[in-house]
N, C-alpha and C positions, 0 to 999 in steps of 0.2 A: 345617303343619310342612314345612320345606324338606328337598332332600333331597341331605346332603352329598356323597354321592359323586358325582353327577351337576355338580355345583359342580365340584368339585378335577375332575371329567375335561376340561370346559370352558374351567378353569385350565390346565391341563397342554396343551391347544393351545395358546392364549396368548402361552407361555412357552415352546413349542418354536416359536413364528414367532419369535419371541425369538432362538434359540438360531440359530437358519439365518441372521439378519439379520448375524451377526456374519461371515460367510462374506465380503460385500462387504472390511470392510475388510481383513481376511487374506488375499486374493487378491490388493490393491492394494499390503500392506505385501512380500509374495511376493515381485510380480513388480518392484518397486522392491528389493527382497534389503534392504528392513528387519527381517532375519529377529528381530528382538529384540521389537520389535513387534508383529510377524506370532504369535510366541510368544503375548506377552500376551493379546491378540486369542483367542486358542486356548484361552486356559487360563479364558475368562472363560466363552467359549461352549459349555466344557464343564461348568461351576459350571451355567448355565442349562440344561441338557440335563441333568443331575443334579436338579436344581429341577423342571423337565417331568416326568421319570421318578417322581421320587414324589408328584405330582401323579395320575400319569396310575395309580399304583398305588395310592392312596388311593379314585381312582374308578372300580374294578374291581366292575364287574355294577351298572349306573346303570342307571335306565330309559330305555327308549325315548321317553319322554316329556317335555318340559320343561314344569313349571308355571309359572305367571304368579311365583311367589315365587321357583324356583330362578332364572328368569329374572335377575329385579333383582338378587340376590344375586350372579350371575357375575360381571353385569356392573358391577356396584360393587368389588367383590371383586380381580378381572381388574387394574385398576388399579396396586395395592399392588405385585405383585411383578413387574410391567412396568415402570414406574418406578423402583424399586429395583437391577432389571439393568442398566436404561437410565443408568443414574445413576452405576454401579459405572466405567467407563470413565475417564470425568471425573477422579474422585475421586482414583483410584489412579494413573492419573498427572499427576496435581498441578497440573491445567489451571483446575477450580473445588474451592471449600469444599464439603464435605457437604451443608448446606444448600442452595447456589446449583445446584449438580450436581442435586439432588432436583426443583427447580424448571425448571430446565433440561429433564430429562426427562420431566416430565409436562407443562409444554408442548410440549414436541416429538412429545411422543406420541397430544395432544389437535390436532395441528395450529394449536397456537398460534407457536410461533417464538419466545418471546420473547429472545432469540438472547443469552446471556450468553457463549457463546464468541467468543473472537477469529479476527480472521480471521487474525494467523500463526499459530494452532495448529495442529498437526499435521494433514496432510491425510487422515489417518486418523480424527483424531476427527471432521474435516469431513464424512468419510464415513457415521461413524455417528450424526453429527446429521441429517442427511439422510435415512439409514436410520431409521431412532426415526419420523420426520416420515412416511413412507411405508405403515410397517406398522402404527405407528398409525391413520391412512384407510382401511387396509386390513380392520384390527380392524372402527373404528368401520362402515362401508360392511357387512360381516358381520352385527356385532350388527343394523344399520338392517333387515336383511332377514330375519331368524333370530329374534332374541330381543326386539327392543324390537317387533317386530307385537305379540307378546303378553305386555308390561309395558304397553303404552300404547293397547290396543284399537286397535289400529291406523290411531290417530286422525291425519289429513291421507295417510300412505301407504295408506291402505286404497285411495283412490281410485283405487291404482295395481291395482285388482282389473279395472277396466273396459281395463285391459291385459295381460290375460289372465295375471297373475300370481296365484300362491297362496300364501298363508301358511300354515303349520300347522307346532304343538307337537310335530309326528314329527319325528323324529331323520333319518330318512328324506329327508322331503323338505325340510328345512331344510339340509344337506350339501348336495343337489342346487340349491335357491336361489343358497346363500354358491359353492359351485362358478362360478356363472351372473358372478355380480358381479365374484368374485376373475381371471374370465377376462378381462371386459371392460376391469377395474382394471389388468391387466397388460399387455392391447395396446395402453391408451391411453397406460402409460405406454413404451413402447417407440417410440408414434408420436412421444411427443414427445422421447427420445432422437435419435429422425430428426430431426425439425427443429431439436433446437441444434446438432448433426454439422454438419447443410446449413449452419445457421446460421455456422459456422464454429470451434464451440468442439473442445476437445480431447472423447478418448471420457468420459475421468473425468470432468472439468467435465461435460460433456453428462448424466453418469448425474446426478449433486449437482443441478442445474436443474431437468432431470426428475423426480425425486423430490419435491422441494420444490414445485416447480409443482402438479404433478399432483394431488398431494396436499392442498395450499393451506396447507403448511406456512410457507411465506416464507421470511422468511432476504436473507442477505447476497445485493445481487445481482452475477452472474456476466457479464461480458461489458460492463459499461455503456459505451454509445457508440458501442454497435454495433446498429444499425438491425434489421441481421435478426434477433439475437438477441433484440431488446424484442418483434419481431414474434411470435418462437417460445415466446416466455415470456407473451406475451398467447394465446396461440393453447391454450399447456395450459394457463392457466389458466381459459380460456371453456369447453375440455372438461370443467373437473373441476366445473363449473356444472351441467353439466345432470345428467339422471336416466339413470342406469346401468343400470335397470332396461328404460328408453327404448330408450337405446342396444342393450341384449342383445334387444330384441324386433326391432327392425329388421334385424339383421346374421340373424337365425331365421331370420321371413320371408322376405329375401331366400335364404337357402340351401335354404331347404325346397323355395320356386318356383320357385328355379334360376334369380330375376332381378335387375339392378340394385337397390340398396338405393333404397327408395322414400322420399325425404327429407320429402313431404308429409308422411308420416304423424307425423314429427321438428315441423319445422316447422306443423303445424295444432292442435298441443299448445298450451293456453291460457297454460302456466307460461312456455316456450320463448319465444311472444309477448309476453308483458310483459317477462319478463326481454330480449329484444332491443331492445326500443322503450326500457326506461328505462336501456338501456346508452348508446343512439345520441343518445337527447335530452342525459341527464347528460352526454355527451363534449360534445358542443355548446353545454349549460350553462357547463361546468367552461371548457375551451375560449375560450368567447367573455370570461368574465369575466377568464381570465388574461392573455391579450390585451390586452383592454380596461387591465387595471390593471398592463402592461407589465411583466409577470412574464415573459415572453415576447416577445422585440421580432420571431420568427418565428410566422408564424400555423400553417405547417406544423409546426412545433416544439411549440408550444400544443396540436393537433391528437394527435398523436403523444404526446404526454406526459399528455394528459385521457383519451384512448381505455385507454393503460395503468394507471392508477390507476384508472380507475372499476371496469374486470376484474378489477387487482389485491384494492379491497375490495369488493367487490360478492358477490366469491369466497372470502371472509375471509380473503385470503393475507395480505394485510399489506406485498408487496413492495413495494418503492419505487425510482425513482430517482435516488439521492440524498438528499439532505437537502431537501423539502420543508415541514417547519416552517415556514414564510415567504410561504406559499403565503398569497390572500387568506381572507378568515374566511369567507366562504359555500361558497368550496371545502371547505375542512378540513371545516366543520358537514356536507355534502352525503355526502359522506366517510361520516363519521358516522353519518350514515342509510343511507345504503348498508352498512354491515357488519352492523344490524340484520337487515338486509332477509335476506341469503343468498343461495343460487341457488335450484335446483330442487329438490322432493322425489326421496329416489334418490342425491343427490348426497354430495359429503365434504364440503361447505363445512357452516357453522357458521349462526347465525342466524336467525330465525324461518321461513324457506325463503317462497316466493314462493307457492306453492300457498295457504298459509295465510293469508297478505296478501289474496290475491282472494278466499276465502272471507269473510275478515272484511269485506272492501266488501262482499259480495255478501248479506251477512247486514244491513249497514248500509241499501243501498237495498232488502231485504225489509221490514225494520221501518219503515222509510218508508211504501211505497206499503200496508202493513197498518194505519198509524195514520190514513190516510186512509181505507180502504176495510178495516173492520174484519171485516167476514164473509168476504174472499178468505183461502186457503187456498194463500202463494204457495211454490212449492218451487224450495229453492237446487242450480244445476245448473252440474256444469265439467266442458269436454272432453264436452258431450252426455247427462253423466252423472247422475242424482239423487245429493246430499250426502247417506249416511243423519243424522238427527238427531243419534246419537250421536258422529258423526265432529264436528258443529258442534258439542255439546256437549265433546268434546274440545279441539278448537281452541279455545272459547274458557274451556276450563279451562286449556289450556297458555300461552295470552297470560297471562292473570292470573296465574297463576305465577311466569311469564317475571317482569314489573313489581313483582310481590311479590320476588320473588329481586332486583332488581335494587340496589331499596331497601335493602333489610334486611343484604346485604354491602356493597354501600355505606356506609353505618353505620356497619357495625362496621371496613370499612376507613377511615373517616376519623378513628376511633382512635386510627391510628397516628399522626395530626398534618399525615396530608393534607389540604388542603384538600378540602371536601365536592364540588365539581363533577370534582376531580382524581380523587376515589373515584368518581364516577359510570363516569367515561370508563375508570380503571383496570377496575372489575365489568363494565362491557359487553365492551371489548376483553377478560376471560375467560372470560364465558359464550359470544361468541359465536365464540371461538378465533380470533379476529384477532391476539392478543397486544399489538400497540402501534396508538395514533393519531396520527400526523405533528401535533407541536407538542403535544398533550394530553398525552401518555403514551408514554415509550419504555421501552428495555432498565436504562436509570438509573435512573425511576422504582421499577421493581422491583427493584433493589438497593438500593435505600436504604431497603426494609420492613426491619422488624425479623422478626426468626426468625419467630415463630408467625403475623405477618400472613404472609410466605414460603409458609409450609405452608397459613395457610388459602387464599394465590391458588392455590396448587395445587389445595386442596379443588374450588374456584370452577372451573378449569379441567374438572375430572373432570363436576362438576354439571351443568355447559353443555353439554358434549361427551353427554353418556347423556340427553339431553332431559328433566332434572330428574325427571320424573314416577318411574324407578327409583331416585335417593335418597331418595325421598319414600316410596315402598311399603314398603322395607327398615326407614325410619326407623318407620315402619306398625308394622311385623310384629313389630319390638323391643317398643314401646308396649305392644304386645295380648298380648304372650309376659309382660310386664313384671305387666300386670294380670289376668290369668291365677293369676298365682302368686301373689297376696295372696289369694287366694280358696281356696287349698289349703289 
C-alpha cells in the first residue's frame, strides 16, 4: 500500500519549483513596465503556491522513507498538476486552445519542444516556454538520481556506484544527492548563458537559449547566422550529454585536493568515448554526404551544420537550423538513430542513453564467444567495472519495453489515419523527448491529431520521459489492488 502523504509532499515540491519558475517572466514583464502582465504572471504563481501549500499540508508527518510504490506514484502523479500550471498561461491569454496549451506543456516539460507557440508571441510566454523546458530537466535530472534508483533497481545508473555515488530510499540522503545535481544543473546552465552573452546575444535571449539548450528542450533557434552562436548552442548542448553525476564528481575531487580538475578522469569514461567518437564519425558521415549531394556547395558550411545537428539529436534537442527537410535521406534516417541513441547515463537527454548501447554489444559479443566455448563463465565489464546480472537483466528488460511501447502506440496512433511509418517516427520522437524529425514529423504533425490522440502523445511523452518501467509498476499495483478485492 502506498503511502499518500509522502506523495502529496513530493508533489508540493513540484509544484512549488512551479510556482518560483513563474518569477523569470515577472521580472521580464517589470522591468519592460508591462505591469499588466507582470500582474497576470503574479496572480498565476500564486494559484501554484496555493496548489504546493495543500499539497505540502496533505503531506504532514510522511515518512522518512520512500518505497519503491510511493516512488512510481510521484512520479507519475507529479505530471498532472505541472502540466496543468504550465498549460494555464497559454490558455488564459489566448495564445493556444486548451487542448494545444495541455500538449504544449507537457512537451515542454518532458523536454520535448514540440513548439506550438509562435514566435510573435509575447516574449513573456517565450519565457515561460523556455522556463517549463528547464525545470522540467531539472524535475526529470532529480527524479533520475532520488526516486527512479529505486522504481527501476537501478538498472544501467547503478553503474554510476563504481563513482562513488550512493543511492538510498532515505529522505536524507536523497535531498543531499538531488542537491549535488540541481547545483551542477545550474552552473552549467549559467556557463552557457556565458557563452551566448560572448556569443553576442542580448541577456534575455541568452537566458531563452540557455535554458532550451541545456535542458535539450529545443525550440525556435535564437541568433541563426551567427557563427558563435551555433558554436555556443552546440557547446550546451554537448554539456547537457554527459553525466551530471560525472561532472559533480570531478569539480569534488578537484576542491577537496585543492587541484586542477583532472579531465582524464571525464574523458577515460567508456560512455564519454563512444559518445565523442560517434559524434566526430557522424559529423563526417552527415558532412561528406551533404557535400557530396550539393546540399552544401561549402565544405566548411557542410562541416558546421553536420557537427550542429548531430549534437543537436544525439542530445534529443531537436534544434535545427532551419528547415532541413530537404536534407538527403541517409542524413535525416542517421538523425534518426541518433535520437534513439541519447547521451550519457546522469544526463537530461532522452533515449536509450549510451551506457546501455555498450552493455547490449557487450552482452551480444559475450553470447558469442559462450556459444563457442560453452563452459567459460564470461563477465560483462564497463569503466573496469563488473555488470551485476541484475543490472543486464534490467537493461535488457528496459530495451524490450522500450520496442514493445514503441509498437503498440504506434498502433494506436495510426488510428488517427496517419500513416503507420508517420506513427512510428511521431512515438519515437515522444518517447525519446526529441519532439520533431526534420521531414518525418513536425509541430503540424501534432496539430492535426485529433483531441484524445493530443492527450494520449502527451500520455507518450510522460512514459518516455519516467523510463516506462514507473508507468508499468503503478499500472502493477492498480491490477493487484484490483484483485485483491474480488477476494473479499
Amino acid at each position: 500500500m502506498h503511502d499518500r502523504k509522502i506523495i502529496c509532499f513530493l508533489l508540493g515540491q513540484a509544484t512549488l519549483v512551479m510556482a518560483l519558475a513563474f518569477l523569470i517572466p515577472i521580472i521580464y514583464a517589470a522591468l519592460h513596465e508591462r505591469f499588466l502582465i507582470a500582474k497576470f504572471f503574479f496572480v498565476q504563481a500564486m494559484s501554484a503556491a496555493m496548489i504546493s501549500s495543500a499539497f505540502f499540508s496533505f503531506g504532514r508527518g510522511h515518512r522518512r522513507r520512500v518505497e519503491i510504490l510511493d516512488s512510481a506514484y510521484a512520479m507519475i502523479l507529479a505530471w498532472i498538476p505541472m502540466t496543468l500550471i504550465g498549460a494555464m498561461p497559454f490558455i488564459t491569454l489566448n495564445w493556444l486552445a486548451p487542448i494545444n496549451a495541455i500538449l504544449e506543456s507537457a512537451s515542454d516539460l518532458t523536454s520535448a519542444g514540440v513548439g506550438f507557440l509562435s514566435i510573435i508571441a509575447p516574449y513573456e510566454l517565450q519565457l515561460w516556454q523556455a522556463s517549463l523546458m528547464w525545470q522540467g530537466s531539472l524535475m526529470f535530472l532529480v527524479v533520475l538520481v532520488t526516486l527512479l534508483p529505486e522504481v527501476s533497481g537501478c538498472f544501467g545508473i547503478e553503474l554510476s556506484l563504481s563513482q562513488g555515488q550512493i543511492f538510498s530510499p532515505m529522505f536524507g540522503q536523497m535531498s543531499i544527492t538531488a542537491r549535488r545535481v540541481a547545483t551542477v544543473y545550474s552552473v552549467l546552465t549559467l556557463i552557457s548563458i556565458a557563452l551566448f552573452k560572448l556569443a553576442g546575444l542580448n541577456s534575455w535571449d541568452a537566458i531563452i537559449m540557455a535554458m532550451r539548450c541545456v535542458s535539450t528542450g529545443g525550440g525556435e533557434f535564437i541568433g541563426a547566422g551567427n557563427l558563435y552562436v551555433e558554436y555556443a548552442a552546440a557547446a550546451s548542448m554537448l554539456l547537457a550529454c554527459g553525466n551530471f553525476l560525472l561532472y559533480f564528481r570531478l569539480w569534488q575531487t578537484s576542491t577537496r585536493a585543492n587541484i586542477p580538475i583532472n579531465l582524464k578522469i571525464f574523458y577515460s569514461n567508456s560512455e564519454v568515448q563512444f559518445l565523442t567518437a560517434l559524434i566526430l564519425i557522424g559529423t563526417i558521415l552527415v558532412s561528406f554526404t551533404l557535400f557530396n549531394k550539393d546540399y552544401f556547395l561549402d565544405g566548411n558550411l557542410s562541416f558546421r551544420s553536420s557537427l550542429f545537428h548531430i549534437i543537436s539529436f544525439v542530445s534529443t534537442t531537436g534544434m535545427t537550423l532551419g528547415d532541413i527537410s530537404g536534407a538527403p535521406d541517409f542524413d535525416r534516417f542517421f538523425l534518426f538513430l541518433l535520437v534513439g541513441l541519447g547521451g550519457c547515463m546522469g544526463s537530461v537527454t532522452g533515449g536509450l542513453k549510451v551506457i546501455r548501447l555498450i552493455v547490449l554489444f557487450k552482452i551480444a559479443a559475450v553470447e558469442i564467444v559462450r556459444s563457442i566455448h560453452p563452459n567459460m563463465m564470461p563477465s560483462i565489464k564497463v569503466n573496469g567495472a563488473v555488470v551485476p546480472m541484475k543490472v543486464v537483466g534490467r537493461i535488457l528488460s528496459y530495451f524490450f519495453l522500450c520496442m514493445l511501447t514503441l509498437f503498440v502506440c504506434s498502433v494506436i496512433l495510426s488510428l488517427s489515419g496517419q500513416p503507420f511509418s508517420t506513427s512510428v517516427v511521431m512515438t519515437l520522437a515522444c518517447l525519446t523527448s526529441v519532439g520533431i524529425m526534420p521531414g518525418l514529423c513536425d509541430s503540424a504533425t501534432f496539430m492535426n491529431l485529433p483531441v484524445i490522440m493530443k492527450l494520449f502523445c502527451a500520455l507518450i511523452f510522460i512514459v518516455g520521459r519516467m523510463e516506462i518501467f514507473a508507468f508499468l509498476i503503478v499500472i502493477s499495483s492498480i491490477k493487484i489492488r484490483q484483485e485483491k478485492s474480488r477476494w473479499r
